[in-house]
C-alpha positions, 0 to 999 in steps of 0.5 A, spaced: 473 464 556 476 469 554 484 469 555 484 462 556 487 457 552 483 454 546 482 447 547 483 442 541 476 443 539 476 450 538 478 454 532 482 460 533 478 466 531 481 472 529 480 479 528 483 483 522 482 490 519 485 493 512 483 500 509 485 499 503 487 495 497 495 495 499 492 492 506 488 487 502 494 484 499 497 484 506 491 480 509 489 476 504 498 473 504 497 473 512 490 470 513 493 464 507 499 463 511 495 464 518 491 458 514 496 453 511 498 452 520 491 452 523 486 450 518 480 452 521 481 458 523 476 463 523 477 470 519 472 476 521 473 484 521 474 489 515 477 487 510 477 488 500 476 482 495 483 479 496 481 478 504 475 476 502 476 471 497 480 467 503 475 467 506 473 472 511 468 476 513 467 483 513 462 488 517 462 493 513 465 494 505 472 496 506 472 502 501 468 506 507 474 506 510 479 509 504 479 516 505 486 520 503 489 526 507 488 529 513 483 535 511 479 530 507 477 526 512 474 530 517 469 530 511 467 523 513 469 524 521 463 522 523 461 516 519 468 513 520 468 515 527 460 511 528 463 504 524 468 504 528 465 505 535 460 500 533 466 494 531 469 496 537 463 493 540 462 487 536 468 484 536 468 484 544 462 480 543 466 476 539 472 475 543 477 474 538 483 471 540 487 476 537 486 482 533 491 486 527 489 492 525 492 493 518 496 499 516 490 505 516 493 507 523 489 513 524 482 508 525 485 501 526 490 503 533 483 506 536 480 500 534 487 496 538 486 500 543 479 499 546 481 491 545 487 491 548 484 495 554 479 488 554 484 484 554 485 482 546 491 482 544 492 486 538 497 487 532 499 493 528 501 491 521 504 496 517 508 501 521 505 509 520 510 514 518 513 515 525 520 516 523 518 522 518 513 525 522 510 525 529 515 521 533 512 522 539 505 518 536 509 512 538 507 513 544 500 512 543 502 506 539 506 503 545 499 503 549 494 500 543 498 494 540 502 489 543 506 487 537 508 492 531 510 489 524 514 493 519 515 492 512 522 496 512 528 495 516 530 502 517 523 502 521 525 498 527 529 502 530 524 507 533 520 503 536 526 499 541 528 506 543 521 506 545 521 499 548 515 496 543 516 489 541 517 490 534 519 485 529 520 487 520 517 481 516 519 485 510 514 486 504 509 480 499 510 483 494 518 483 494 516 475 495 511 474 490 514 479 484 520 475 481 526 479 481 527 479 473 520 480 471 519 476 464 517 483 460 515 478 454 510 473 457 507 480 459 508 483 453 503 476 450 498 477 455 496 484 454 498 484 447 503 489 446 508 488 440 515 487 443 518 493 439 512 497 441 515 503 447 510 503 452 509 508 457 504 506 464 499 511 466 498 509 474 494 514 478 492 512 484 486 507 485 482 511 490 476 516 487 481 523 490 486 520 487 483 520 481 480 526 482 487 530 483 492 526 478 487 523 473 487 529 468 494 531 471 497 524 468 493 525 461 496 532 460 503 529 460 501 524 456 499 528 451 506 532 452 509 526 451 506 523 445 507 530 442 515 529 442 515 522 442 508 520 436 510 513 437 509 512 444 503 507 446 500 509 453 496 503 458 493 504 465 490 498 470 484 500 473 484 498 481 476 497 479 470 497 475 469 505 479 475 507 478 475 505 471 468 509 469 471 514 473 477 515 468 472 515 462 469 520 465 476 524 465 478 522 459 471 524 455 471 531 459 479 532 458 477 533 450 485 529 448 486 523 444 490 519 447 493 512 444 491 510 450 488 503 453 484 503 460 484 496 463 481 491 469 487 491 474 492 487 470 497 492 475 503 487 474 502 485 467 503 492 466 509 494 470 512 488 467 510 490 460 512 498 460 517 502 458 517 506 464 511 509 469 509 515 470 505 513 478 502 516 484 506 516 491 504 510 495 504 502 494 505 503 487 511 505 487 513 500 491 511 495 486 514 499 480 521 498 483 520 491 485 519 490 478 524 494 476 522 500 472 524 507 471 518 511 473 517 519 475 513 520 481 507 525 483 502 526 488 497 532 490 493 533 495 488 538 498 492 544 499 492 545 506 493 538 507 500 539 503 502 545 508 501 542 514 505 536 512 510 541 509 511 543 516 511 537 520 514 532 516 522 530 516 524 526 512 526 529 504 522 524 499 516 521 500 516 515 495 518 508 498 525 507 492 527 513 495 526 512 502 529 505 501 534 508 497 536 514 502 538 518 497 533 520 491 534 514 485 526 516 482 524 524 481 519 526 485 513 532 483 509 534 488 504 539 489 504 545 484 511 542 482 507 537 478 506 540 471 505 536 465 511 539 462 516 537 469 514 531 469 514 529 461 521 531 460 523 527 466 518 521 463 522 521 457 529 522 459 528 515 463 525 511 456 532 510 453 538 505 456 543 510 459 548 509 465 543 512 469 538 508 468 542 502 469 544 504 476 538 504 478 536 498 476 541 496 479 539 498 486 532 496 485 534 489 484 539 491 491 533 493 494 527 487 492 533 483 494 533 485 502 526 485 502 525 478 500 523 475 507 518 471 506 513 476 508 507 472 510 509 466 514 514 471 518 508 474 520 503 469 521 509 466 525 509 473 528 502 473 530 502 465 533 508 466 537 504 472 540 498 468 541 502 462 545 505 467 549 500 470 551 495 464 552 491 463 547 495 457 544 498 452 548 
């Protein structure tokens, strides 16, 4: 019955949805720990490969619900509106036990909402950008979500001041990345010679993405290999579209580039590289966990951009940065981006200085504060939750 306790002959069932390839890697660690506790429990929802592969369910593929900015998506408004309201309607047949919408807010917390209205508890993992912009949507999440789970420390401030519980789990992949990444054994892997100075080209892994930055990223590279003719460029590919994609860019930008696209890889080639040149999003992240020197760019629909401009209240938009507060990564944005701006900071960032040391330094400082064994801390989360909501004895 639902809101009842299970018996010991009824396996936890639990909703999840993730959006995109960052929410999958989260998923996937907080099916696995929720897993290594309850054995059979089972894992239904929306969610990419990694989720899958630990074996839950998806409805619907999880690249339908990857749309970025907010000018883009009123294009698939309607789609992402009907996959919603139609999931919404199945999981109150299936009844979850709990429900944990994984980043993606402005689809997930809608979901959060109707479910906890049916009396499922529900979870937000991945706390959206409330304290740069649009404080007051936390409101709203006050009425969707029975427990909010942060990634970053500096997040949890604003939801005790709203009264929401709240707890930082802290972030995976600081758990998963060692803090002194072996750049030789990624070295091997990729076949890269030792002496070889290699710069990453990462320009997104959705299909906009690379429809804005794609074309952008070669050009500084070939401004690039101009000034410095010895330079090597590699590129994970997210996956098998996104790499045709990129070969289409590459074949209609007419540029020969000593470049190699890969089949993901991403952590061999943040280990491996000299510096990276990367789009603002969870990829930076992942390039300060790994320590390196990186330029950051981003750019998107040009309303879109002024719309955040005016909303937005915070200085940086990349995660060092904002774990930093204070700028330790250069940032171009919008018509800021150009090949030479960024070629020049790309190049500056290749050789040992004192600077770059610094901002090793606070990399390491950073990745350490972050180390809260990540998925455990919120699967204990999510079960403590259950228990005090009676859905476990």
């Amino acid at each position: 019955m639902l809101g009842s306790a299970l018996s010991e002959n009824t396996p936890l069932r639990i909703a999840l949805v993730a959006g995109e390839a960052s929410g999958d890697t989260l998923g996937a660690g907080l099916i696995r720990a929720l897993k290594a506790q309850y054995p059979d429990a089972q894992f239904i929802g929306i969610g990419g490969p990694r989720m899958l592969a630990e074996g839950m369910h998806s409805r619907v593929p999880m690249e339908r619900l990857s749309v970025m900015g907010l000018v883009e998506v009123l294009g698939r408004l309607r789609e992402l509106l009907r996959i919603r309201k139609e999931l919404v309607e199945w999981l109150k047949q299936q009844k979850p036990d709990v429900f944990i919408g994984i980043d993606a807010p402005d689809f997930a917390l809608g979901v959060e909402l109707r479910l906890r209205e049916a009396g499922i508890p529900t979870v937000h993992y991945v706390s959206p950008s409330v304290w740069a912009w649009r404080e007051k949507r936390v409101l709203g999440i006050q009425k969707s979500t029975d427990l909010m789970l942060t990634l970053f420390p500096f997040e949890e401030e604003v939801y005790r001041r709203h009264g929401v519980a709240v707890r930082c789990v802290g972030h995976t992949l600081a758990d998963q990345i060692p803090l002194e990444p072996d750049r030789a054994a990624a070295r091997s892997t990729l076949g890269l010679d030792e002496n070889m100075r290699v710069v990453a080209l990462m320009p997104g892994s959705r299909n906009g993405e690379l429809r804005k930055l794609g074309l952008l990223f070669l050009q500084t590279a070939a401004w690039c290999l101009e000034r410095q003719p010895q330079l090597r460029f590699i590129m994970p590919c997210a996956s098998r579209e996104r790499k045709i994609q990129m070969q289409n860019i590459i074949a209609e930008s007419g540029l020969d580039l000593p470049l190699t696209l890969l089949d993901g890889q991403a952590h061999d080639v943040l280990a491996a590289c000299d510096a990276v040149l990367i789009a603002s999003g969870t990829a930076t992240l992942e390039a300060m966990l790994f320590k390196r020197p990186m330029v950051v760019a981003y750019r998107m629909a040009g309303l879109t951009f002024r719309i955040l401009k005016r909303l937005v209240r915070v200085g940086h938009v990349s995660l060092p940065n904002l774990l930093a507060k204070r700028e330790v990564v250069p940032e171009f944005l919008q018509d800021d981006a150009t090949p030479d701006a960024m070629g020049a900071a790309l190049l500056e960032r290749l050789g040992p200085t004192p600077e770059r040391e610094a901002t090793q330094a606070e990399f390491m400082k950073l990745h350490q504060i972050l180390r809260r064994d990540a998925d455990h801390s919120a699967a204990d989360a999510v079960i403590e939750l259950l228990k005090q909501k009676g859905r476990l004895a």
